[in-house]
LUMDOLO-803296 format. One record per residue (C-alpha): x, y, z; residue in three letters. Coordinates in pm, 1 decimal, decimal comma. Layout:
REM LUMDOLO-803296
[[X Y Z] "ala"]
...
//
This chain:
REM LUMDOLO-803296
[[-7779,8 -5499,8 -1094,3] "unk"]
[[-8131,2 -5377,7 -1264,9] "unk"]
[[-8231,7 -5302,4 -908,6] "unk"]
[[-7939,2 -5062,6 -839,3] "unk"]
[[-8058,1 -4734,1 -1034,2] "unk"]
[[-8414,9 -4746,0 -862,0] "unk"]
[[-8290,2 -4842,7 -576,2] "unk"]
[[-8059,4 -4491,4 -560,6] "unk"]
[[-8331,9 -4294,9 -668,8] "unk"]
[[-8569,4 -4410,2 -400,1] "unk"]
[[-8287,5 -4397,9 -187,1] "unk"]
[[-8184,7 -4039,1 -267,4] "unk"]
[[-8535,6 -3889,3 -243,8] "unk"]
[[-8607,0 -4081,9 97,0] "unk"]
[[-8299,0 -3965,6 223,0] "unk"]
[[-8353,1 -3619,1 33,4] "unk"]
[[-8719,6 -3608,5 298,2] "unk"]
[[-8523,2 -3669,4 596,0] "unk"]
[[-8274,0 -3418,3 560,8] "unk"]
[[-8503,5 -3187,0 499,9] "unk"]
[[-8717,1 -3255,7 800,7] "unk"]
[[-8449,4 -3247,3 1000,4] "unk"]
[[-8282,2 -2976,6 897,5] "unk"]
[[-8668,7 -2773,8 933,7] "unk"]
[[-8671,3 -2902,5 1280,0] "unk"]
[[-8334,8 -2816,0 1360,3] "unk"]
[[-8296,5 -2470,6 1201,9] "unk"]
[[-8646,4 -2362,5 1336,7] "unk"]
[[-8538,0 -2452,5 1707,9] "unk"]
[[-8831,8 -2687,7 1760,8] "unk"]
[[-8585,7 -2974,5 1824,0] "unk"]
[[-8217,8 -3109,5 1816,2] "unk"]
[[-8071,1 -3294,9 1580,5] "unk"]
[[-8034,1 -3611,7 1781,3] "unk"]
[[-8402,2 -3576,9 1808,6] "unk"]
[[-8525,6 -3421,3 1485,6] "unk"]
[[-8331,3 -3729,7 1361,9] "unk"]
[[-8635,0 -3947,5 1454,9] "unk"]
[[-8941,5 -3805,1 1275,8] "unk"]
[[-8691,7 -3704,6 968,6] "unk"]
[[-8672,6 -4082,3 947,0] "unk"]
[[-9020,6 -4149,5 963,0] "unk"]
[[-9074,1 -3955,3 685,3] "unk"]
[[-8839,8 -4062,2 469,5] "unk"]
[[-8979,1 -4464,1 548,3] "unk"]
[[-9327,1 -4361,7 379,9] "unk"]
[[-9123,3 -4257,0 64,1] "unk"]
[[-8873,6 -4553,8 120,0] "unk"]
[[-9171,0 -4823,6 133,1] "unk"]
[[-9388,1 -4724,1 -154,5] "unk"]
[[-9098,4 -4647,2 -412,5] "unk"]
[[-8873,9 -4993,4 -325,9] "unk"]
[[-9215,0 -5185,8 -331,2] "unk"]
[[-9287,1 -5045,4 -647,9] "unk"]
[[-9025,8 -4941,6 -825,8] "unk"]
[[-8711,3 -5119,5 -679,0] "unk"]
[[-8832,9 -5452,3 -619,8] "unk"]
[[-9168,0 -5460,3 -849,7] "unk"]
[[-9290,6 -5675,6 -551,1] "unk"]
[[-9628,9 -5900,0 -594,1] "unk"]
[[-9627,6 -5946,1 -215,1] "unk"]
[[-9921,8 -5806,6 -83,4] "unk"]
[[-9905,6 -5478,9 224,6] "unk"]
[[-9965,1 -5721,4 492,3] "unk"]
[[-9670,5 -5893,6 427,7] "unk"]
[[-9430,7 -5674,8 259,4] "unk"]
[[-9488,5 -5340,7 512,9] "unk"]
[[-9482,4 -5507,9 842,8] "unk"]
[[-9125,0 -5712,3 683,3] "unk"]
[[-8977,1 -5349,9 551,0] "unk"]
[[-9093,1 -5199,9 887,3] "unk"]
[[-8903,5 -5434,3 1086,0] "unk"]
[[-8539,7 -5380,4 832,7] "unk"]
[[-8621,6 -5027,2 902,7] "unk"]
[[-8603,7 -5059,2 1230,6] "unk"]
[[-8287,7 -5243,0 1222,4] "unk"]
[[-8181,9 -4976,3 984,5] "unk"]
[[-8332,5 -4700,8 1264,4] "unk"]
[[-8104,4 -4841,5 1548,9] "unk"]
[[-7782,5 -4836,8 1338,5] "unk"]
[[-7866,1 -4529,5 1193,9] "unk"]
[[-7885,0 -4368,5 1532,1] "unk"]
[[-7627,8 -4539,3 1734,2] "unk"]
[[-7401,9 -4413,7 1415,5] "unk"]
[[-7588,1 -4089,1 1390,4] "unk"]
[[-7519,0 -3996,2 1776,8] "unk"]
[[-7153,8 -4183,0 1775,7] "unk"]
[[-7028,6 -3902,0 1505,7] "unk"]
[[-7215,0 -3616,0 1686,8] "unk"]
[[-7118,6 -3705,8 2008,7] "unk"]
[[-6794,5 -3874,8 2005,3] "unk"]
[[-6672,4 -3781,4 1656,3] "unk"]
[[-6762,7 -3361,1 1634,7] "unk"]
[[-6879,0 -3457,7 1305,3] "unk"]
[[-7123,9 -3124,0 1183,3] "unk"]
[[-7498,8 -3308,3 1223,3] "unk"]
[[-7547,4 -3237,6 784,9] "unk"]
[[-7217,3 -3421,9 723,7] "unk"]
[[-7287,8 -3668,4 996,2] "unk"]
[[-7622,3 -3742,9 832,6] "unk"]
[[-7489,1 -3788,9 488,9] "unk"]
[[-7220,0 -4031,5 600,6] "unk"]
[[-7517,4 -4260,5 818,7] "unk"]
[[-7758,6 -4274,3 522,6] "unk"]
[[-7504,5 -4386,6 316,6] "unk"]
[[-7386,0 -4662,6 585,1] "unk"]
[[-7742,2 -4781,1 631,5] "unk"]
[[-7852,8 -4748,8 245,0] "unk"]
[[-7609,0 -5074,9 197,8] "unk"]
[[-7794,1 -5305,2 460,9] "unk"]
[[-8145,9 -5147,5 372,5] "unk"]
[[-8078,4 -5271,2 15,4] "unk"]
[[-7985,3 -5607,9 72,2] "unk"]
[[-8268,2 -5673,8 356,1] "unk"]
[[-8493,9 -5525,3 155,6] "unk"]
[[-8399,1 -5797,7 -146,8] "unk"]
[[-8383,2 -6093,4 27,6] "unk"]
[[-8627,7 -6064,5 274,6] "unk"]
[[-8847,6 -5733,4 255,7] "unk"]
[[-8985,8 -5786,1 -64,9] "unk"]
[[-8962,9 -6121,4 -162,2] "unk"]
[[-9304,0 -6279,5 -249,2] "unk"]
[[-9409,5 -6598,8 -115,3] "unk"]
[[-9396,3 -6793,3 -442,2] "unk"]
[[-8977,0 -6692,3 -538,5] "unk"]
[[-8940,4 -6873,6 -245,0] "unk"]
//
């Protein structure tokens, strides 16, 4: 439970970088939310990365092994986010802001645990 308050505020400034890339790209007309969607998350994995690796998880493992593992739950966390993200725009009428709230909350729950078990786990808590 010592993880959870990091985790939230890593959580809520990574997610507070994507919304407001998106929301940029969106409300300057450069792109659509379905595709402003996909750099907004890019950003917010930069922010995501470093503050789990060091404040969440305190992790020991070393970049080589700790990005390439977080990289791949992201993009696990990427698909759903999108398939979810696009399912409430498209099928749902959900307004893209409220649609993005509800996916980063969806996905925050599966990041986490990924992240704990697998992500950031050195090789010698094995």
């Amino acid at each position: 439970m010592r993880r959870v308050a990091p985790f939230l505020l890593v959580g809520c400034c990574a997610a507070l970088v994507h919304q407001l890339v998106v929301i940029a790209l969106v409300e300057s007309g450069l792109l659509s939310p379905q595709v402003a969607n996909v750099p907004g998350f890019g950003a917010a994995w930069v922010v995501s990365y470093l503050g789990h690796r060091n404040l969440t998880f305190r992790s020991d493992a070393p970049h080589w092994q700790a990005a390439p593992r977080f990289l791949a739950v992201s993009i696990f966390s990427f698909a759903t986010n999108q398939s979810l993200f696009m399912a409430l725009l498209n099928f749902a009428g959900v307004q893209y802001i409220v649609a993005l709230l509800i996916t980063q909350v969806v996905v925050a729950v599966g990041t986490y645990v990924l992240s704990a078990v697998w992500a950031f786990r050195s090789a010698d808590s094995r």
